[in-house]
PDB file of N, CA, C and O in Angstrom:
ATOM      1  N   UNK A   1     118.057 149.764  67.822  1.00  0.00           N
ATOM      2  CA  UNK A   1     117.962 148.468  67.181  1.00  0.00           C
ATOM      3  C   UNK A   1     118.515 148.509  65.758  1.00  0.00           C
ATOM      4  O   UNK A   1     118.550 147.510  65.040  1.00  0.00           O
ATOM      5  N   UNK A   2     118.955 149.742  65.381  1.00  0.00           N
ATOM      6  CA  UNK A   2     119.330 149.582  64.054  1.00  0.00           C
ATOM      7  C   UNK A   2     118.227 150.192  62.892  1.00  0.00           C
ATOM      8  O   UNK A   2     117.323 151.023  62.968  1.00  0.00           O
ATOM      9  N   UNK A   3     118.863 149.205  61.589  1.00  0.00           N
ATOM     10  CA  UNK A   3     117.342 149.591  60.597  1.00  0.00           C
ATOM     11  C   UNK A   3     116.081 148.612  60.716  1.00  0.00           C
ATOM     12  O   UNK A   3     115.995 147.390  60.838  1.00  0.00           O
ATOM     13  N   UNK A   4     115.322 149.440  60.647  1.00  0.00           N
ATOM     14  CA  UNK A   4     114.074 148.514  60.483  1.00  0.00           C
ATOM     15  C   UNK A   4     113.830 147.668  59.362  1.00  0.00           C
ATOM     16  O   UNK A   4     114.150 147.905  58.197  1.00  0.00           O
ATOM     17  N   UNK A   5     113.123 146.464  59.888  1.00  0.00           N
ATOM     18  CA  UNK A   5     113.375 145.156  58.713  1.00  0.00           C
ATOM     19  C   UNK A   5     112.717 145.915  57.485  1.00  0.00           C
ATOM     20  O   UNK A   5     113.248 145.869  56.375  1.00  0.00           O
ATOM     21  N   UNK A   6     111.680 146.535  57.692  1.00  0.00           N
ATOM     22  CA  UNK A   6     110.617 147.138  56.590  1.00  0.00           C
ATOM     23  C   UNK A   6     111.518 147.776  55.977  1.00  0.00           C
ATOM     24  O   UNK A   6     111.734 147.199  54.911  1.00  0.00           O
ATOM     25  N   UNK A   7     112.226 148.766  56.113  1.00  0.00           N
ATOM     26  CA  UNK A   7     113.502 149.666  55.761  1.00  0.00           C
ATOM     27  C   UNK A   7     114.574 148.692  55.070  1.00  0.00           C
ATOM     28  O   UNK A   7     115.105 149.231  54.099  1.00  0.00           O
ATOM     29  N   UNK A   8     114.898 147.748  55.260  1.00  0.00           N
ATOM     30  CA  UNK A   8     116.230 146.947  54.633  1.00  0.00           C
ATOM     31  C   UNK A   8     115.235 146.091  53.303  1.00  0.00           C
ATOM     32  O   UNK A   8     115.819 145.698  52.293  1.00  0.00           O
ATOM     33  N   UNK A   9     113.633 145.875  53.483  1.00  0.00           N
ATOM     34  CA  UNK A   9     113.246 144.995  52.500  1.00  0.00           C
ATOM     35  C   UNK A   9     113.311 146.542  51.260  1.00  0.00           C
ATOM     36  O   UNK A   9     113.794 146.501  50.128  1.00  0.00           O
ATOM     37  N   UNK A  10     112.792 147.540  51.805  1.00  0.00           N
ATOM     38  CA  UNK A  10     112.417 148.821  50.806  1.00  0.00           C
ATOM     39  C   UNK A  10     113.534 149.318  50.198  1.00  0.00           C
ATOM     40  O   UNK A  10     113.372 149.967  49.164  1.00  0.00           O
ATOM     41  N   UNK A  11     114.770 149.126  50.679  1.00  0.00           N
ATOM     42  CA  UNK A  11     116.288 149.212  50.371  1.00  0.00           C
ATOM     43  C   UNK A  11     116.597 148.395  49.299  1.00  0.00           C
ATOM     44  O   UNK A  11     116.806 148.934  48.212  1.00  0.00           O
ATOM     45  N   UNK A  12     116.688 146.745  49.445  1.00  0.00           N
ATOM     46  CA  UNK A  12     116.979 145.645  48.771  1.00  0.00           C
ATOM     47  C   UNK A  12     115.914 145.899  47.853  1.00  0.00           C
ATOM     48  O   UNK A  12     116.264 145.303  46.834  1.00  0.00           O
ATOM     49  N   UNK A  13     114.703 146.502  47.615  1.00  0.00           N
ATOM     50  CA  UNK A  13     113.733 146.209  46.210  1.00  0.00           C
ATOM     51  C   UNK A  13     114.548 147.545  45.383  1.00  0.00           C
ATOM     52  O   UNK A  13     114.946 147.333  44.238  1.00  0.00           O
ATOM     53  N   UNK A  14     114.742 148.734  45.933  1.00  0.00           N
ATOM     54  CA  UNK A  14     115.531 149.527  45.136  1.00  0.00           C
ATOM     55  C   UNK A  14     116.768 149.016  44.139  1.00  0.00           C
ATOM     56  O   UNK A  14     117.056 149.229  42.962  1.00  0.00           O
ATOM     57  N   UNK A  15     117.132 148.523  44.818  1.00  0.00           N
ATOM     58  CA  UNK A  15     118.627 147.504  45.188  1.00  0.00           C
ATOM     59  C   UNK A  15     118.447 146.850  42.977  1.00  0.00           C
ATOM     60  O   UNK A  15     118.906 147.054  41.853  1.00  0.00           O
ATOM     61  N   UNK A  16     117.457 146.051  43.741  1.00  0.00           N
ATOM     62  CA  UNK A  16     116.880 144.760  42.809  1.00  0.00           C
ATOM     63  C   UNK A  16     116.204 145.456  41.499  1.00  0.00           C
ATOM     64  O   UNK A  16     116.138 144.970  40.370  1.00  0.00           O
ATOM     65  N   UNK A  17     115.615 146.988  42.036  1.00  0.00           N
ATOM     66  CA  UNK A  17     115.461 147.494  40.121  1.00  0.00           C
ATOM     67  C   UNK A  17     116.183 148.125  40.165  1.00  0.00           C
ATOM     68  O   UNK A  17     117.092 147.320  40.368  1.00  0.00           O
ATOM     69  N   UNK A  18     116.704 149.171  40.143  1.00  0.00           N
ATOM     70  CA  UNK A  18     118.306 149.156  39.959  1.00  0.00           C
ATOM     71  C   UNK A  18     119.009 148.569  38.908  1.00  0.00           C
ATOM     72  O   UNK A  18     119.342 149.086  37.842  1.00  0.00           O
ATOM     73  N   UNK A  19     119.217 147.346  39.349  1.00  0.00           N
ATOM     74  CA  UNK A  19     120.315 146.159  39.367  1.00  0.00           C
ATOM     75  C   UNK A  19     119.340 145.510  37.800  1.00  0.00           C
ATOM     76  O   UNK A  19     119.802 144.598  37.114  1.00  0.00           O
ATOM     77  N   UNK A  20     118.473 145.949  37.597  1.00  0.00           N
ATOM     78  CA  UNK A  20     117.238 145.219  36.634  1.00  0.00           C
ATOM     79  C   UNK A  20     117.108 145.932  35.454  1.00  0.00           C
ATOM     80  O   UNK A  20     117.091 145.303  34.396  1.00  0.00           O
ATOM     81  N   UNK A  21     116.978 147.572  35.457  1.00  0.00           N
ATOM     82  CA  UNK A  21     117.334 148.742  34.973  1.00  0.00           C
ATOM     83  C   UNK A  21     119.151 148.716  34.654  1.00  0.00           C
ATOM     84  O   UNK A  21     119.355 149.489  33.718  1.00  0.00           O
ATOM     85  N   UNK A  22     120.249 148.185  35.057  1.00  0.00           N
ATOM     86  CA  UNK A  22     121.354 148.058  34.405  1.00  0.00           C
ATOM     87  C   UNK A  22     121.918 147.061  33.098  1.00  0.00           C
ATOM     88  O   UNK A  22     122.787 147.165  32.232  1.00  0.00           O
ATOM     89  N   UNK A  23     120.635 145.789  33.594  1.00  0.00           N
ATOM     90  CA  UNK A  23     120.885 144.455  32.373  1.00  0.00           C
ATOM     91  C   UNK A  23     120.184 145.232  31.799  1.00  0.00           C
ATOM     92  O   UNK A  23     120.825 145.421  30.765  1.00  0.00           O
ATOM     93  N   UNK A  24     119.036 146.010  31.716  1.00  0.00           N
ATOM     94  CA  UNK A  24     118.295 145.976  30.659  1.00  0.00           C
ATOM     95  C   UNK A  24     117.143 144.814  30.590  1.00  0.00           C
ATOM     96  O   UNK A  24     116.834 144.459  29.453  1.00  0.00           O
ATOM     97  N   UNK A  25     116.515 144.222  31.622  1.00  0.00           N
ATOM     98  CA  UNK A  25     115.637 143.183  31.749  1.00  0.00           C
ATOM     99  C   UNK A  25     114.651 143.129  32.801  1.00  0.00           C
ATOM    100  O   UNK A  25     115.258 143.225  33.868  1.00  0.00           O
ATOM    101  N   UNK A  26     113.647 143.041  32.954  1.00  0.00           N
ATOM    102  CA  UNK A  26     113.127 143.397  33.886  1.00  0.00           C
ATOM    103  C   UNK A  26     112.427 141.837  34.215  1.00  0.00           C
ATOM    104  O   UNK A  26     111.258 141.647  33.879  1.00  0.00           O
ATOM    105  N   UNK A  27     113.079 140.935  34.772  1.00  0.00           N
ATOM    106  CA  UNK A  27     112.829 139.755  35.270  1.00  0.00           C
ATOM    107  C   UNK A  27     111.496 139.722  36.422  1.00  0.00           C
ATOM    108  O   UNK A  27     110.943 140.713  36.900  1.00  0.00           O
ATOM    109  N   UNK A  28     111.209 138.423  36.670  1.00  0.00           N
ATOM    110  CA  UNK A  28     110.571 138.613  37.526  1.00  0.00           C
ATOM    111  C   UNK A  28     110.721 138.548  38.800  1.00  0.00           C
ATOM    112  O   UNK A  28     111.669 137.763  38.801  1.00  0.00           O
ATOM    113  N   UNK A  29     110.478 138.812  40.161  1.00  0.00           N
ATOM    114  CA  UNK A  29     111.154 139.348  41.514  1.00  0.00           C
ATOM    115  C   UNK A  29     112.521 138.405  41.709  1.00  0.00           C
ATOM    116  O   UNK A  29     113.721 138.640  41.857  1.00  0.00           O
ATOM    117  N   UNK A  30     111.320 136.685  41.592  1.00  0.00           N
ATOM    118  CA  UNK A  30     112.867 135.680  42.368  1.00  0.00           C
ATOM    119  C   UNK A  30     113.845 136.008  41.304  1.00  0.00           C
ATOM    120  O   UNK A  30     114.890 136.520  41.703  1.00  0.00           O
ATOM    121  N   UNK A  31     113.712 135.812  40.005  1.00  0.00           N
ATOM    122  CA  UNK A  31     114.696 135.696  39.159  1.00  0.00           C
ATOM    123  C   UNK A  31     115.845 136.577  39.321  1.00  0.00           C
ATOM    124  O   UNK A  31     117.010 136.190  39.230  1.00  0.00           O
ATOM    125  N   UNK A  32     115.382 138.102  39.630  1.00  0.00           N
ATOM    126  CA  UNK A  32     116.267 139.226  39.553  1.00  0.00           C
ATOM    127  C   UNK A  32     116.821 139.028  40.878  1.00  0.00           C
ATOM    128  O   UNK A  32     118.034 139.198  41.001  1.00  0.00           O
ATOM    129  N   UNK A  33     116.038 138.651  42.029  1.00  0.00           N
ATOM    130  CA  UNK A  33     117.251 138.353  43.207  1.00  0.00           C
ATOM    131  C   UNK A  33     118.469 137.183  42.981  1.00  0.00           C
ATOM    132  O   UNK A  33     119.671 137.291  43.222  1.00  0.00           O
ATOM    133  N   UNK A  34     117.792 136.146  42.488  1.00  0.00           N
ATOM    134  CA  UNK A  34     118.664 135.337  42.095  1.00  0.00           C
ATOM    135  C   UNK A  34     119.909 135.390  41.405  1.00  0.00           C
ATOM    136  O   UNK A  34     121.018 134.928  41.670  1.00  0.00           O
ATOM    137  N   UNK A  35     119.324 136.275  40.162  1.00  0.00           N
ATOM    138  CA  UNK A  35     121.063 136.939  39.298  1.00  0.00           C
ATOM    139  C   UNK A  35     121.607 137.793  40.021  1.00  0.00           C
ATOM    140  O   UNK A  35     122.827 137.895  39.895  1.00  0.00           O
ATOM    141  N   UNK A  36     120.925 138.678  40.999  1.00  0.00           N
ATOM    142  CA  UNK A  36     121.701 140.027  41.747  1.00  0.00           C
ATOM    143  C   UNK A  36     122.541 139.129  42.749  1.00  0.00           C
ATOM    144  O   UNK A  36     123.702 139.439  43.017  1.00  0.00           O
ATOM    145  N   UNK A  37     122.049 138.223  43.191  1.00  0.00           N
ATOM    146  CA  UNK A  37     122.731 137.071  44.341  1.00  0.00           C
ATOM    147  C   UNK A  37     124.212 136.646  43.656  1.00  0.00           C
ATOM    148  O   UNK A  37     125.383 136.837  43.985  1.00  0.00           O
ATOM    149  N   UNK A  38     123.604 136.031  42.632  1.00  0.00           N
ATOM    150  CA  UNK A  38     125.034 135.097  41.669  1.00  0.00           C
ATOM    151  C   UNK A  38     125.973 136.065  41.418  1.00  0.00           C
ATOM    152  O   UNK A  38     127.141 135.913  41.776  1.00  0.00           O
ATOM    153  N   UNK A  39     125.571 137.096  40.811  1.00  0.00           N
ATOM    154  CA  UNK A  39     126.665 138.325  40.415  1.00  0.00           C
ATOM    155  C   UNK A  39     127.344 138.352  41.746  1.00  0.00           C
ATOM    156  O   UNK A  39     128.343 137.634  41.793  1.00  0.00           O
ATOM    157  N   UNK A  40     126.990 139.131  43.053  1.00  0.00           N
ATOM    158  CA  UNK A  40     127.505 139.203  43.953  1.00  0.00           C
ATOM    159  C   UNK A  40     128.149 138.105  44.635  1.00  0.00           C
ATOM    160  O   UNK A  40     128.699 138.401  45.695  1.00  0.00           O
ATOM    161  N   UNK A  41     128.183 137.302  44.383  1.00  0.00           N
ATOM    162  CA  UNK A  41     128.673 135.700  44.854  1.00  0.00           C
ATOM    163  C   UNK A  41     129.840 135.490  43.839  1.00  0.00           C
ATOM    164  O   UNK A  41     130.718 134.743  44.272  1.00  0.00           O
ATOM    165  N   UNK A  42     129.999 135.882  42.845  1.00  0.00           N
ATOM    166  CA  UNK A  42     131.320 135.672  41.658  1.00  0.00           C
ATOM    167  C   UNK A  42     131.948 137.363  41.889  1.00  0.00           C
ATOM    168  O   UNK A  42     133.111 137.722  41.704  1.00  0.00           O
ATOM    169  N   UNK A  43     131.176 137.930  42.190  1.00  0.00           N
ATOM    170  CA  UNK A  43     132.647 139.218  42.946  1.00  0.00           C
ATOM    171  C   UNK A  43     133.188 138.809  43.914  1.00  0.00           C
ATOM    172  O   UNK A  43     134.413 138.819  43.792  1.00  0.00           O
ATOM    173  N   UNK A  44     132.689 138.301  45.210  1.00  0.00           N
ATOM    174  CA  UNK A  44     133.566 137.963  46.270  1.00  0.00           C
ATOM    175  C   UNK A  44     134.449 136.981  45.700  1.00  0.00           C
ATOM    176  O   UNK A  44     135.636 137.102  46.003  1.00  0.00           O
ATOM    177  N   UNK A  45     134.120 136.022  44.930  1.00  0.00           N
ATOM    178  CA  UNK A  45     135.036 134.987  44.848  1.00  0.00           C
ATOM    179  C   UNK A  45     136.428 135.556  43.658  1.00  0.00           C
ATOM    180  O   UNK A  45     137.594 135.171  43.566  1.00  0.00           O
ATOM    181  N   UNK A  46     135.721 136.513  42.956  1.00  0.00           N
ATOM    182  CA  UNK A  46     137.111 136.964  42.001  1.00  0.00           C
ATOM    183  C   UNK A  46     137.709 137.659  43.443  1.00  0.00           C
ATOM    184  O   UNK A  46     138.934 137.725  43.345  1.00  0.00           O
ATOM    185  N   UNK A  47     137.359 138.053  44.398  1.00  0.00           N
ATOM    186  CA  UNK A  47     137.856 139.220  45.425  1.00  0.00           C
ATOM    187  C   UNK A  47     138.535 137.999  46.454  1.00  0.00           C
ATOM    188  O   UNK A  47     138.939 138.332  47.568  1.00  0.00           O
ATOM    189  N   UNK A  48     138.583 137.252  46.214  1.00  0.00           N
ATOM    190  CA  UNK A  48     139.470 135.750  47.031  1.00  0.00           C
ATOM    191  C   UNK A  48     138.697 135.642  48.464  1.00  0.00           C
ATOM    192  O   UNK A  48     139.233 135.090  49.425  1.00  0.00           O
ATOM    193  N   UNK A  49     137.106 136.341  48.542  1.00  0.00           N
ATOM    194  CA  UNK A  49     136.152 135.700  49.797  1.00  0.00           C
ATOM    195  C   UNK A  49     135.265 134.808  49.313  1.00  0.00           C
ATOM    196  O   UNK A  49     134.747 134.602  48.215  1.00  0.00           O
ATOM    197  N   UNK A  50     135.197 134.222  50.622  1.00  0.00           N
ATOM    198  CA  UNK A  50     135.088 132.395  50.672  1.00  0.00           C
ATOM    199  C   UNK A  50     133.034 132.943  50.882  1.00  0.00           C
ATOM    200  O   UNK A  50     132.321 133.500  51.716  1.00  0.00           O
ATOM    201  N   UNK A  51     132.915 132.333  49.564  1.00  0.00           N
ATOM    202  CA  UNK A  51     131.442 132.289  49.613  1.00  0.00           C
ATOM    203  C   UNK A  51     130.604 131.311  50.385  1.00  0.00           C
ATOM    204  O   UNK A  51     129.590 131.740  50.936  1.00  0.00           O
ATOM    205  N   UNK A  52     130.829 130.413  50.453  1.00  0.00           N
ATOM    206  CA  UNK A  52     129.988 129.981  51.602  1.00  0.00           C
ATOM    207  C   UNK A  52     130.168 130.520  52.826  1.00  0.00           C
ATOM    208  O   UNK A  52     129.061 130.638  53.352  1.00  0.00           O
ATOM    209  N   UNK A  53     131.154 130.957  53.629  1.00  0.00           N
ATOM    210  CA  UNK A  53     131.017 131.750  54.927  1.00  0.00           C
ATOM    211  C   UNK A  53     129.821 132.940  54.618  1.00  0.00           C
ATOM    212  O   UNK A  53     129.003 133.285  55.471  1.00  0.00           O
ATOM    213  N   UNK A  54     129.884 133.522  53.166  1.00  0.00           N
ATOM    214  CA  UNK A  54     128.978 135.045  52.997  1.00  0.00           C
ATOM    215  C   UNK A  54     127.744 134.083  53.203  1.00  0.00           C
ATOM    216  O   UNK A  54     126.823 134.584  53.848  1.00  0.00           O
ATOM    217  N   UNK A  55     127.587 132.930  52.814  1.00  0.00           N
ATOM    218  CA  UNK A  55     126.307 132.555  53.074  1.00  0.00           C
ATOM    219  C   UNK A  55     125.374 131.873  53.954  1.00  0.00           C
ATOM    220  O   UNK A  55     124.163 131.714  54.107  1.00  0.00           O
ATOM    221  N   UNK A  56     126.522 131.535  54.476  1.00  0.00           N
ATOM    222  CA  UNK A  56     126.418 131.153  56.089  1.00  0.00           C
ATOM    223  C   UNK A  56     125.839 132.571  57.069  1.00  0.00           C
ATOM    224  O   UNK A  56     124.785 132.630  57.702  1.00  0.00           O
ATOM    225  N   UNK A  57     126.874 133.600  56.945  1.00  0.00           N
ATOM    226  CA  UNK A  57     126.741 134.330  58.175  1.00  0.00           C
ATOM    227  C   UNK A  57     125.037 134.953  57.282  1.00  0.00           C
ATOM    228  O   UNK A  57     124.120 135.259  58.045  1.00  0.00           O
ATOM    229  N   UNK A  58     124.861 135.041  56.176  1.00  0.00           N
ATOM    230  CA  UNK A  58     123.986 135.695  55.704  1.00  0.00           C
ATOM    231  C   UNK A  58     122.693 134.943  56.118  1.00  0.00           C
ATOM    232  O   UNK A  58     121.667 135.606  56.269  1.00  0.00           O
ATOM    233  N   UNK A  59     122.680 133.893  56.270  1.00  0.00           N
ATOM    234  CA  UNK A  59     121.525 133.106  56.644  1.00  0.00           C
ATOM    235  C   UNK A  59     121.272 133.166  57.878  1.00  0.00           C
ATOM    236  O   UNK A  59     120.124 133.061  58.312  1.00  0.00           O
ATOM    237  N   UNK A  60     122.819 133.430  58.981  1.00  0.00           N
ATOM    238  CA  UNK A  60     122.160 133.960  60.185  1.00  0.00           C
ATOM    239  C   UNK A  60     122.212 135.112  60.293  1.00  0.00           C
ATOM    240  O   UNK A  60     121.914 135.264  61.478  1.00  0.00           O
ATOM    241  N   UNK A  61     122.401 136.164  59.848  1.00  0.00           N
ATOM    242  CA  UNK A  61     121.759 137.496  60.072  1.00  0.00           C
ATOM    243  C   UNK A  61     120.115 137.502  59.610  1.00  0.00           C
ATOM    244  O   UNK A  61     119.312 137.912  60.448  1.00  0.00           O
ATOM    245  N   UNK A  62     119.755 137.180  58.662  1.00  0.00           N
ATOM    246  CA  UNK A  62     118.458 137.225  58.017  1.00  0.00           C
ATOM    247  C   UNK A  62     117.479 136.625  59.343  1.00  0.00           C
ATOM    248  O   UNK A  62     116.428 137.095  59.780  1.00  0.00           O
ATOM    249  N   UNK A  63     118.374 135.215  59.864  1.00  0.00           N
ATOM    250  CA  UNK A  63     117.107 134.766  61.294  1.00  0.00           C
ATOM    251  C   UNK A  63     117.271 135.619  62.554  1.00  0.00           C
ATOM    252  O   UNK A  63     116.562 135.907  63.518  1.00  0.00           O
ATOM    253  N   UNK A  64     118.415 135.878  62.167  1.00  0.00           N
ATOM    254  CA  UNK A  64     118.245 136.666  63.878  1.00  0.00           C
ATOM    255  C   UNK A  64     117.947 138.400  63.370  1.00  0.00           C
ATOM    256  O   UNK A  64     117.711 139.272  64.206  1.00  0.00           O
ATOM    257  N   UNK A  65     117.975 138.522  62.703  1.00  0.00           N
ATOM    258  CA  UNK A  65     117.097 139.873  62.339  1.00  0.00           C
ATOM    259  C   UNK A  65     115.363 139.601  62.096  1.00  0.00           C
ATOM    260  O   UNK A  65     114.551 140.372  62.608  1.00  0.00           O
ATOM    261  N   UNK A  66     115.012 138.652  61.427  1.00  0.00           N
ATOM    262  CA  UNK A  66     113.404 138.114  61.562  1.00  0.00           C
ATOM    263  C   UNK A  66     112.967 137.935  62.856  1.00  0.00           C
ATOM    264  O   UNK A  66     111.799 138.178  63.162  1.00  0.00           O
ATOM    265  N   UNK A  67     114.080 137.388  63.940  1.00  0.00           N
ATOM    266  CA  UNK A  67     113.365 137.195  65.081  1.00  0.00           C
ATOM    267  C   UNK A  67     113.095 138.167  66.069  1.00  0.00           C
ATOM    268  O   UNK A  67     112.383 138.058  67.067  1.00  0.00           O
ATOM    269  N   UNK A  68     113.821 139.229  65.625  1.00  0.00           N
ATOM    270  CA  UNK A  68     114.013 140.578  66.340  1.00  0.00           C
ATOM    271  C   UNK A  68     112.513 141.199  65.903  1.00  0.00           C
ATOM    272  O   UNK A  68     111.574 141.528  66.628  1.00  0.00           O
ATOM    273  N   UNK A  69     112.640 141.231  64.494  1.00  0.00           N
ATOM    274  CA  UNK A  69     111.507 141.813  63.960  1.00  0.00           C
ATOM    275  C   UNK A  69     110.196 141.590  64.426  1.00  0.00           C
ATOM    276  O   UNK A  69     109.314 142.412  64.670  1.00  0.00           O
ATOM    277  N   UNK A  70     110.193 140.036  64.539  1.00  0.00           N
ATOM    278  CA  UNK A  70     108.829 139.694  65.297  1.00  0.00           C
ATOM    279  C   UNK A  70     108.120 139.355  66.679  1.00  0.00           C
ATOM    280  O   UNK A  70     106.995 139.016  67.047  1.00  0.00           O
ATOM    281  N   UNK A  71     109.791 139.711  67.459  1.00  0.00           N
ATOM    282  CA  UNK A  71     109.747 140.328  68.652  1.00  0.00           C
ATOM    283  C   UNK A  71     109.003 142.108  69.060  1.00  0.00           C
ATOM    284  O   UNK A  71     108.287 142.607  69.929  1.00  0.00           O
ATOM    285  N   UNK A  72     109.498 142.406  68.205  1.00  0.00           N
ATOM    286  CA  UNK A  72     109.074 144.270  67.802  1.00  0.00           C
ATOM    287  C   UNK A  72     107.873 143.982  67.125  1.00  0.00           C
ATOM    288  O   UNK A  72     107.105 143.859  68.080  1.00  0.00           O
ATOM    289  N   UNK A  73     107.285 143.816  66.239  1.00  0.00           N
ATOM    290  CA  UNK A  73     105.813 143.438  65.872  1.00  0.00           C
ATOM    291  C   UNK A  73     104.467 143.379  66.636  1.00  0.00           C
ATOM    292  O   UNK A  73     103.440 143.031  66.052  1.00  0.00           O
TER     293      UNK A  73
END
């Protein structure tokens, strides 16, 4: 099945201090996903990918990985 959802959330919080530990700010959870989001959303687009498709397919990976998850649960 891949990685486990628990495994990709414990990944992405690394991810997110990290990324929190580089500004120098230690925001609070939404906030720091939010700027880690935007940053990554103005690289693809300097990189000439079409951000709404990243956020499209990203919204369906996230459900059809939740539904897997709570199939396995």
């Amino acid at each position: 099945m891949g990685i486990q959802h628990n495994e990709r959330s414990l990944r992405a919080s690394t991810l997110v201090d990290e990324y929190c530990a580089l500004k120098g700010e230690h925001d609070c959870l939404e906030s720091a996903i939010t700027d880690l989001i935007t940053d990554v959303l103005i690289l693809a687009q300097v990189e000439g990918i079409d951000i709404n498709s990243i956020c499209r397919m990203a919204e369906i990976h996230v459900s059809a990985e939740t539904a897997a998850y709570r199939e396995v649960a």
